[in-house]
C-alpha positions as a LaTeX table, in Angstrom:
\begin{tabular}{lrrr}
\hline
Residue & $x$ (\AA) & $y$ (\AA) & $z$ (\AA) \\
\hline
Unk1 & $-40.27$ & 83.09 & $-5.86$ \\
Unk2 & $-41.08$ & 81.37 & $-2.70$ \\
Unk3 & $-40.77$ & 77.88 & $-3.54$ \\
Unk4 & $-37.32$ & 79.08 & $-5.31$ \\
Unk5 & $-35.79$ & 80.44 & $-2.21$ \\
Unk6 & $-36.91$ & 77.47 & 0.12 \\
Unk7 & $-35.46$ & 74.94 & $-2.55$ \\
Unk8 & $-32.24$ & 76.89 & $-1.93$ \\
Unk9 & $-32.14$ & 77.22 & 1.41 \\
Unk10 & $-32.83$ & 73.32 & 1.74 \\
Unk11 & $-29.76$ & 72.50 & $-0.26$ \\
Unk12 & $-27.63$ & 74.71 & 1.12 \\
Unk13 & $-28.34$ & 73.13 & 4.68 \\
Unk14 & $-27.17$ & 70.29 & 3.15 \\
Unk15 & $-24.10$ & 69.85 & 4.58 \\
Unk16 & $-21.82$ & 67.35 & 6.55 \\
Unk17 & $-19.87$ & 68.42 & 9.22 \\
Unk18 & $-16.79$ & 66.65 & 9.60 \\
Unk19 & $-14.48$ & 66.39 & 12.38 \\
Unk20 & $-10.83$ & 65.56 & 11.25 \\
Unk21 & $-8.33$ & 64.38 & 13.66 \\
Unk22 & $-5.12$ & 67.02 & 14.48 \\
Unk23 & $-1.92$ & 65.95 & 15.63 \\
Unk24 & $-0.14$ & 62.86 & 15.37 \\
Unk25 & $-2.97$ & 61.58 & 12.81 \\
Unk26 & $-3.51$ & 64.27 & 10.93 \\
Unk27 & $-1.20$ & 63.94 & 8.22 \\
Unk28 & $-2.36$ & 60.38 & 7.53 \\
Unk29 & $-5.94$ & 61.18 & 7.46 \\
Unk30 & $-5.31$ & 63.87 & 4.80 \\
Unk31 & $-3.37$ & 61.57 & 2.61 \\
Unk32 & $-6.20$ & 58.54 & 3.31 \\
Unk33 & $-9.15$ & 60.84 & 1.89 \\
Unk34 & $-6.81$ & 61.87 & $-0.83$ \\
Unk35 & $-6.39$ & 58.43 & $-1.93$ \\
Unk36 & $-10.22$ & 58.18 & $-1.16$ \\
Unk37 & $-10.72$ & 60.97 & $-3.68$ \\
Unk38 & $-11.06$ & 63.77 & $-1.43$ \\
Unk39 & $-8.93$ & 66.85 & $-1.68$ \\
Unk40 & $-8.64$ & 68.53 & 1.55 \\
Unk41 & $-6.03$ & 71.62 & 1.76 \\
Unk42 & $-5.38$ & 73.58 & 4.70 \\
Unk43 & $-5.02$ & 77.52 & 4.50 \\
Unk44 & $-4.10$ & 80.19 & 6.41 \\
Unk45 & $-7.14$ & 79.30 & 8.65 \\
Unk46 & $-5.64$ & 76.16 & 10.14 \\
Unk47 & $-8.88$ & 74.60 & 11.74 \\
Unk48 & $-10.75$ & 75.13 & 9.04 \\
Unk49 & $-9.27$ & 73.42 & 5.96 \\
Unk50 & $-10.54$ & 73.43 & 2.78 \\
Unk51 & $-12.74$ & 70.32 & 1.30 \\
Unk52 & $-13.33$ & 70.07 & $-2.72$ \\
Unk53 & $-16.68$ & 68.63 & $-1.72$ \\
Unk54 & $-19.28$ & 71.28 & $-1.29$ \\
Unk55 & $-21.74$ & 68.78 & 0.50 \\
Unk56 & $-18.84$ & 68.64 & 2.97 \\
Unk57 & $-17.28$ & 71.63 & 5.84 \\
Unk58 & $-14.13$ & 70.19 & 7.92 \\
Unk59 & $-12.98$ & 71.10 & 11.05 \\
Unk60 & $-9.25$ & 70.14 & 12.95 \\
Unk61 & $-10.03$ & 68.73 & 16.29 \\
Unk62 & $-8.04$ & 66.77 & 18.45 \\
Unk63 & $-8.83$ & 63.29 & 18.76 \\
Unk64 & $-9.06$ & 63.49 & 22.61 \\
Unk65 & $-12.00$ & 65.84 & 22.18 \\
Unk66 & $-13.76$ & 64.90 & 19.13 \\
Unk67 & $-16.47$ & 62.05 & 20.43 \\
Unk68 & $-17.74$ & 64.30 & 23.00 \\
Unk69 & $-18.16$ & 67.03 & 20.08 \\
Unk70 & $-19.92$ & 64.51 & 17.69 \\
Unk71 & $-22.14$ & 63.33 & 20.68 \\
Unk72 & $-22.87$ & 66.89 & 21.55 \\
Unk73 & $-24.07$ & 67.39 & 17.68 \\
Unk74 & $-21.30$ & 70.15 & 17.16 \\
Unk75 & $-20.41$ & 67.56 & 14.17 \\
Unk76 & $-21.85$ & 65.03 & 12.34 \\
Unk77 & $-19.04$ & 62.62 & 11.95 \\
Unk78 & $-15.55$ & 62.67 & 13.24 \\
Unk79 & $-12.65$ & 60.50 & 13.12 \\
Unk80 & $-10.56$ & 59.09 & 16.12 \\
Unk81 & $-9.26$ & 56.71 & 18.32 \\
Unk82 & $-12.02$ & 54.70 & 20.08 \\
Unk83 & $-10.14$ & 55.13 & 23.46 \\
Unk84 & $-11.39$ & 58.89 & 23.25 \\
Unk85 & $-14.87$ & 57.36 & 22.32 \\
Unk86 & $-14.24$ & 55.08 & 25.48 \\
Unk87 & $-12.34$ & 58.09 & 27.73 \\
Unk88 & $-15.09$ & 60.25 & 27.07 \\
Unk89 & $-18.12$ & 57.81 & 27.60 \\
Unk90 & $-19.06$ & 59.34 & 24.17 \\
Unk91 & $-22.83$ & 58.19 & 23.13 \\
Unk92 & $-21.83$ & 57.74 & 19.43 \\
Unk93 & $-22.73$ & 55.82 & 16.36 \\
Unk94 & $-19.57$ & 53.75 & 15.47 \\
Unk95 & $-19.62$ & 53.85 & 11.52 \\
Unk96 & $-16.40$ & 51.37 & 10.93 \\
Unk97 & $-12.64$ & 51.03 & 11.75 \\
Unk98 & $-10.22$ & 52.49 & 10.28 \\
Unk99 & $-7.33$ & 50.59 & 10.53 \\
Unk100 & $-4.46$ & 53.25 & 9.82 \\
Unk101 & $-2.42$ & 55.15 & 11.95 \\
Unk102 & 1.22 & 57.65 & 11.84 \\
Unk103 & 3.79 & 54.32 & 12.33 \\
Unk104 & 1.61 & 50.56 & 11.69 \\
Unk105 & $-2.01$ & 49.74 & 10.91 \\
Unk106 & $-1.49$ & 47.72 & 13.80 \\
Unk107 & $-4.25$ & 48.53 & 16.88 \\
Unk108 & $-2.28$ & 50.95 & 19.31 \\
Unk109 & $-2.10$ & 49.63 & 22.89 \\
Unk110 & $-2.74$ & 51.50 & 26.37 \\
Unk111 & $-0.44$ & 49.71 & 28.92 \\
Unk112 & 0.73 & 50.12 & 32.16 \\
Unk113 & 4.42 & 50.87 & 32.17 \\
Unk114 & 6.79 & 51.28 & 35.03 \\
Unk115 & 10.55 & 51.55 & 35.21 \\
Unk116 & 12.59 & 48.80 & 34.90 \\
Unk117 & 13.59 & 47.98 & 38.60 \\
Unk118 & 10.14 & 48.79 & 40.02 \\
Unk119 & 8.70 & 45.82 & 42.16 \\
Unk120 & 5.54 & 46.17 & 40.79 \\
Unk121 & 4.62 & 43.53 & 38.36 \\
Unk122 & 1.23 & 42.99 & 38.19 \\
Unk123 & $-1.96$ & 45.22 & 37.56 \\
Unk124 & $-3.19$ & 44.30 & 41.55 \\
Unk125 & 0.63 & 45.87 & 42.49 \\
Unk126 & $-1.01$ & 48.98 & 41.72 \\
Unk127 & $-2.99$ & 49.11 & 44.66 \\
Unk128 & $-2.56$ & 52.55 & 46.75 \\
Unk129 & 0.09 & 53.47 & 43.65 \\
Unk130 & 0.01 & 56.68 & 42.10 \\
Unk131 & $-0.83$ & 56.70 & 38.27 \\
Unk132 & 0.08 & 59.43 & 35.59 \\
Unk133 & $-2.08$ & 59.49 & 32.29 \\
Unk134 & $-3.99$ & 60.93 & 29.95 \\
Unk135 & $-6.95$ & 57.99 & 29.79 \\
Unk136 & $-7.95$ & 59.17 & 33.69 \\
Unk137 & $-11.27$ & 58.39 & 33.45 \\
Unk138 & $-11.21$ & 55.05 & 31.52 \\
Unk139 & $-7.85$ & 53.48 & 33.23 \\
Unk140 & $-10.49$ & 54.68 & 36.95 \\
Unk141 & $-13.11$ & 52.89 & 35.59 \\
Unk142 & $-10.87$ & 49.54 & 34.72 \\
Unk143 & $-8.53$ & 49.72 & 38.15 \\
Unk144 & $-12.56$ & 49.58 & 39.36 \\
Unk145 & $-13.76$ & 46.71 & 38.09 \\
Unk146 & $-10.46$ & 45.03 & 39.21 \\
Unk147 & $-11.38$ & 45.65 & 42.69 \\
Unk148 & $-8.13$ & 47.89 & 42.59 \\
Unk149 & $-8.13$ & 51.49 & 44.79 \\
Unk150 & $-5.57$ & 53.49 & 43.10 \\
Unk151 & $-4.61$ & 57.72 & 42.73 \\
Unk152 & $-5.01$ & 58.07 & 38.63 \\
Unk153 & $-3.91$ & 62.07 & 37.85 \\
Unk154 & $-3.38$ & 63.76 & 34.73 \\
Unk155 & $-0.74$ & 63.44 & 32.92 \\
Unk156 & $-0.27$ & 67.42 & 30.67 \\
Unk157 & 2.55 & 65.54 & 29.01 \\
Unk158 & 5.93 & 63.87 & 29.18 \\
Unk159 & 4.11 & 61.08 & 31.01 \\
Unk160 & 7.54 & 58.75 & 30.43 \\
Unk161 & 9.42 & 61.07 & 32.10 \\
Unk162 & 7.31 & 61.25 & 35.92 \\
Unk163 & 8.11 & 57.40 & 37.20 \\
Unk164 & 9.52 & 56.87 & 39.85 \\
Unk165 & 9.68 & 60.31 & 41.04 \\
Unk166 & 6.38 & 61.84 & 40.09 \\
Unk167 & 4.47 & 59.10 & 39.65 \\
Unk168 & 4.72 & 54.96 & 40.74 \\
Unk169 & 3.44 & 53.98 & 37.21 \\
Unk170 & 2.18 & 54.89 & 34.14 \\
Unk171 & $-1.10$ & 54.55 & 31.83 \\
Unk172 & 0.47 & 55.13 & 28.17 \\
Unk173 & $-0.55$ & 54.62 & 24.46 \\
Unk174 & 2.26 & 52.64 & 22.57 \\
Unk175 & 2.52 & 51.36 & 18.77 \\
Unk176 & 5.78 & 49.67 & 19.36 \\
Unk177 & 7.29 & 50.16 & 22.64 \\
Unk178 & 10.11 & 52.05 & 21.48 \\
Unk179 & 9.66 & 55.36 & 23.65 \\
Unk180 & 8.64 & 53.25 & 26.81 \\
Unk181 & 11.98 & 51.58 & 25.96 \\
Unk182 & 13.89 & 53.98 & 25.64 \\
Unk183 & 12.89 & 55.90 & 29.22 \\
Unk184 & 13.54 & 52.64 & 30.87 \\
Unk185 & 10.15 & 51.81 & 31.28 \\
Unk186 & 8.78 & 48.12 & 31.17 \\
Unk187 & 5.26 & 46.96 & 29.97 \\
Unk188 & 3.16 & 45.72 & 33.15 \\
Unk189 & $-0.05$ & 44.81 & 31.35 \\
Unk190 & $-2.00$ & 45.84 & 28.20 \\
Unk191 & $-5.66$ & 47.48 & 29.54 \\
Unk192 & $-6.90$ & 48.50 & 26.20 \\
Unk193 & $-6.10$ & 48.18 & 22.44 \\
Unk194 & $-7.79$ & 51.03 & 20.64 \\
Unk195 & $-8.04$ & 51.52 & 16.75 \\
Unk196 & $-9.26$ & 54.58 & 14.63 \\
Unk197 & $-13.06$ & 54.70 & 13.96 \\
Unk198 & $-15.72$ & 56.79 & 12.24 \\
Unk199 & $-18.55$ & 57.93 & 14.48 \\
Unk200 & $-21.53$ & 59.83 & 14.16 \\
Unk201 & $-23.92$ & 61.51 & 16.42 \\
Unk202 & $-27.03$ & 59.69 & 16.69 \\
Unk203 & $-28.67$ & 63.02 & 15.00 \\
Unk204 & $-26.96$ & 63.00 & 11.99 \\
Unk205 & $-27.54$ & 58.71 & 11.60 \\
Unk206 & $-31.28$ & 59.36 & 11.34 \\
Unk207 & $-30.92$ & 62.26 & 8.88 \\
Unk208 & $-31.12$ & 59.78 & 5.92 \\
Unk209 & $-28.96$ & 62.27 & 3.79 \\
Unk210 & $-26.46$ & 62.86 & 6.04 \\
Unk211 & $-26.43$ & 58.69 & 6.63 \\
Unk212 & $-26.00$ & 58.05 & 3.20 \\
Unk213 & $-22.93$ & 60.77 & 2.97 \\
Unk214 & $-21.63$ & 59.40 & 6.08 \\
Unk215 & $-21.44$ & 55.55 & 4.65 \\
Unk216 & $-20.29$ & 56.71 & 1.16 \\
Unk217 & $-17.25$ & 58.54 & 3.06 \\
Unk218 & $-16.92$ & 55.10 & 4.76 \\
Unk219 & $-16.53$ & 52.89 & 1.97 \\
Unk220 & $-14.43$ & 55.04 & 0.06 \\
Unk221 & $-12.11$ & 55.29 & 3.33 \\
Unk222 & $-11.90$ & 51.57 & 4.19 \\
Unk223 & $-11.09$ & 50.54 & 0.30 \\
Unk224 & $-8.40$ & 53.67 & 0.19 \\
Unk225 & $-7.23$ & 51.45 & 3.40 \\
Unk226 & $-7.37$ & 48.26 & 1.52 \\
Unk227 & $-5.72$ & 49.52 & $-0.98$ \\
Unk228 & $-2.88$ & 50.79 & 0.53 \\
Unk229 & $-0.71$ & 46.80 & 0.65 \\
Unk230 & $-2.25$ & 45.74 & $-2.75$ \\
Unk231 & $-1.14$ & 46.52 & $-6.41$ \\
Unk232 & $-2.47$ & 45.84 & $-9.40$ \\
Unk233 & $-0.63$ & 42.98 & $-12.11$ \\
Unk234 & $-1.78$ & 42.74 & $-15.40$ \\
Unk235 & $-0.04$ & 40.46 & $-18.02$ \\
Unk236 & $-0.35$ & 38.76 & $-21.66$ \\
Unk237 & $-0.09$ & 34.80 & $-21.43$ \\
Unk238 & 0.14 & 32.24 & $-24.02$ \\
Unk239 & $-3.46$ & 30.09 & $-23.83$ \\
Unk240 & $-1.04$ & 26.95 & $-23.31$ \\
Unk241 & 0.39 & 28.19 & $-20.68$ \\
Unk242 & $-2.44$ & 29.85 & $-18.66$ \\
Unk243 & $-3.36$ & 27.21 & $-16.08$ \\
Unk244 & 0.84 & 27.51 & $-15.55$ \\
Unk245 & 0.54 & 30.84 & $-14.77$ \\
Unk246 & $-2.79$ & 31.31 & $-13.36$ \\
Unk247 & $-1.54$ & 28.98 & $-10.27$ \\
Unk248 & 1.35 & 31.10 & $-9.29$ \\
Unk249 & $-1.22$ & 34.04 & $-8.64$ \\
Unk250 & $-2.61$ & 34.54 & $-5.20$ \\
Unk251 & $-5.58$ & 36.65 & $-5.77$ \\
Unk252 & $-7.67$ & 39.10 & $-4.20$ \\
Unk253 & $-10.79$ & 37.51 & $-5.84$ \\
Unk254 & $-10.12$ & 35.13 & $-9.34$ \\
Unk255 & $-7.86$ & 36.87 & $-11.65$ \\
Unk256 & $-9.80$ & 39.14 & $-14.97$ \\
Unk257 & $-8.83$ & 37.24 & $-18.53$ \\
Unk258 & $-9.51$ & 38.55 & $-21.43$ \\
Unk259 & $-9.63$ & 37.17 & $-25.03$ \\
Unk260 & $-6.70$ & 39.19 & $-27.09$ \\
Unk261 & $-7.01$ & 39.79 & $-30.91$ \\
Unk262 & $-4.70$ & 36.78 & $-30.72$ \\
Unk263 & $-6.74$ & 34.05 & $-30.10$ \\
Unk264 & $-3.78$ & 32.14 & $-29.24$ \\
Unk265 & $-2.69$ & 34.78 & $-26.10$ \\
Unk266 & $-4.87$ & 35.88 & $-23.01$ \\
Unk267 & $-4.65$ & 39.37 & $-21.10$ \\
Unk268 & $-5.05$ & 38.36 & $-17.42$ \\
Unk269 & $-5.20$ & 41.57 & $-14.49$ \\
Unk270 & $-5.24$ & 40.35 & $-10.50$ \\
Unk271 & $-5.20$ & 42.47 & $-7.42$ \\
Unk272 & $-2.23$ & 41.14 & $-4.69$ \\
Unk273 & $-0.52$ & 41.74 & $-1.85$ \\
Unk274 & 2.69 & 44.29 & $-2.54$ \\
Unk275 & 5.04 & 42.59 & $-0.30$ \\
Unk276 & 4.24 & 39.55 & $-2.48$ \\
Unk277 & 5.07 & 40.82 & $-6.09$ \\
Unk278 & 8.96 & 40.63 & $-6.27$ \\
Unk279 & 8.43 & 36.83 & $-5.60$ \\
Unk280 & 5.89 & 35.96 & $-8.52$ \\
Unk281 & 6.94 & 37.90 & $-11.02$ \\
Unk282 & 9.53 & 35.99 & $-11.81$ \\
Unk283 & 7.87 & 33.36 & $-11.35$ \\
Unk284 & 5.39 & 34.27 & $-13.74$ \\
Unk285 & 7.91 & 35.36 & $-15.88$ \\
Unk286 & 10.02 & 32.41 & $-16.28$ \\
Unk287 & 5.80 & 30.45 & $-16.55$ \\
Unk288 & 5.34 & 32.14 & $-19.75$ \\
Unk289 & 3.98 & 35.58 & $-18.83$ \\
Unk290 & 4.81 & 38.46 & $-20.76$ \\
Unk291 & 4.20 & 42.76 & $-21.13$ \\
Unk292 & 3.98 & 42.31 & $-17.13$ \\
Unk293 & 3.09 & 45.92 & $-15.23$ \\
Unk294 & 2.47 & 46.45 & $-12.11$ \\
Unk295 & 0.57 & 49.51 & $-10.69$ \\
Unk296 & $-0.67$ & 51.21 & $-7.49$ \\
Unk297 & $-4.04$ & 51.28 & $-6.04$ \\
Unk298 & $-6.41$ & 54.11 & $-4.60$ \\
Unk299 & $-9.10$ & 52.04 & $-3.92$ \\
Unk300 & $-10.33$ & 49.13 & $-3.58$ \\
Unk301 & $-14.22$ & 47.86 & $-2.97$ \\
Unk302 & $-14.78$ & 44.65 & $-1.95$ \\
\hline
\end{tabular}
């Protein structure tokens, strides 16, 4: 009876804790693990959502916080921006990118903004400047290394709003400039260009379950992520017209043919870029492909 109830405790200490970003990414992360095969619901407890995994207990935390909880072991893995891995001097394992975000898969950009008829131009302009931001103690640490004494505070919010009144510049995240734009602000200089990551705590990277979980999770995220531009294309082609056919067809990898009852006909399935398609179909089309359908991808594994 012993050796019954150890067994059990053992497995169920088997667990992953996983930090999942709230706010602007959270939305996108819960589609992402969806198309990753992960069915993650949130109830009336908001922070603690509901995972179809049993190996697997989430938590909602802000991406500004997680690193420091995944370095202080309150999770195992989280996901976030690595300017909160960088902001928070965070003594992580870095798992992979994740190259998705609420508006591009582009990387998103920390500049230095200030409005448009400041006279400050230049990163050395900011010398004896006051700066409002959220990314206090990285932007302090770069204005450093610049040789650059500056007052860096806080920014609770509405950081657009505070120049020139409140503040002589800026430190802000941007995808596409629009809001900095829009406030009459003007870009000064880039200091950082931060994407989303998985990270560990160095803990949980030894644990050689809870590594193995961890890089399963990874490669299911990052070919949900690949998958996201690509479709699938299959199509029947006459065998005289293959090599026609074959050479309009920018694959992932070589294109799948298949011998068809008809000996004198092929099957042929390729993985391409979406924004791609409505050109080569007809193409392919007009080459001698026919029975063409295209369909959508959760996944896919290099």
């Amino acid at each position: 009876m012993a050796k019954k109830s150890t067994t059990k405790k053992n497995k169920d200490s088997a667990i992953l804790r996983l930090g999942i970003p709230k706010g602007s990414l959270q939305d996108a992360t819960l589609r992402l693990f969806q198309k990753a095969g992960f069915k993650i619901t949130l109830g009336s407890r908001a922070y603690v959502p509901s995972i179809d995994d049993p190996e697997i207990s989430g938590l909602l935390i802000r991406s500004q916080e997680m690193a420091r909880y995944v370095e202080d072991e309150v999770l195992d893995v989280g996901i976030c921006g690595r300017d909160w891995v960088l902001e928070n001097n965070a003594k992580v394992v870095e798992i992979c990118e994740l190259r998705y975000s609420k508006a591009t898969n582009r990387p998103i950009r920390w500049v230095v903004a200030v409005p448009n008829d400041s006279k400050i131009t230049s990163i050395k302009h900011l010398k004896g400047k006051r700066i409002a931001t959220e990314l206090v103690g990285f932007t302090q640490r770069f204005l450093k290394k610049q040789g650059i004494k500056a007052e860096v505070e806080f920014s609770w919010g509405a950081t657009e709003v505070k120049p020139p009144v409140l503040a002589d510049a800026i430190v802000e995240l941007t995808e596409t400039g629009s809001s900095l734009k829009a406030n009459n602000l003007r870009i000064v200089d880039t200091i950082l260009e931060s994407v989303t990551v998985l990270v560990a705590s160095k803990k949980a990277f030894k644990n050689t379950w809870k590594r193995q979980k961890i890089e399963n999770i990874a490669m299911l995220l990052q070919g949900a992520i690949m998958a996201e531009d690509k479709v699938g294309l299959k199509m029947n082609v006459p065998q005289q017209k293959l090599s026609t056919v074959l050479a309009k067809l920018p694959a992932l990898h070589a294109p799948t043919i298949s011998a068809l009852t008809n000996q004198e006909w092929a099957s042929v399935e390729v993985i391409l870029d979406e924004k791609v398609v409505r050109d080569i179909i007809p193409e392919i089309k007009r080459a001698g492909a026919s029975g063409i359908v295209e369909y959508p991808l959760n996944k896919v594994i290099p």
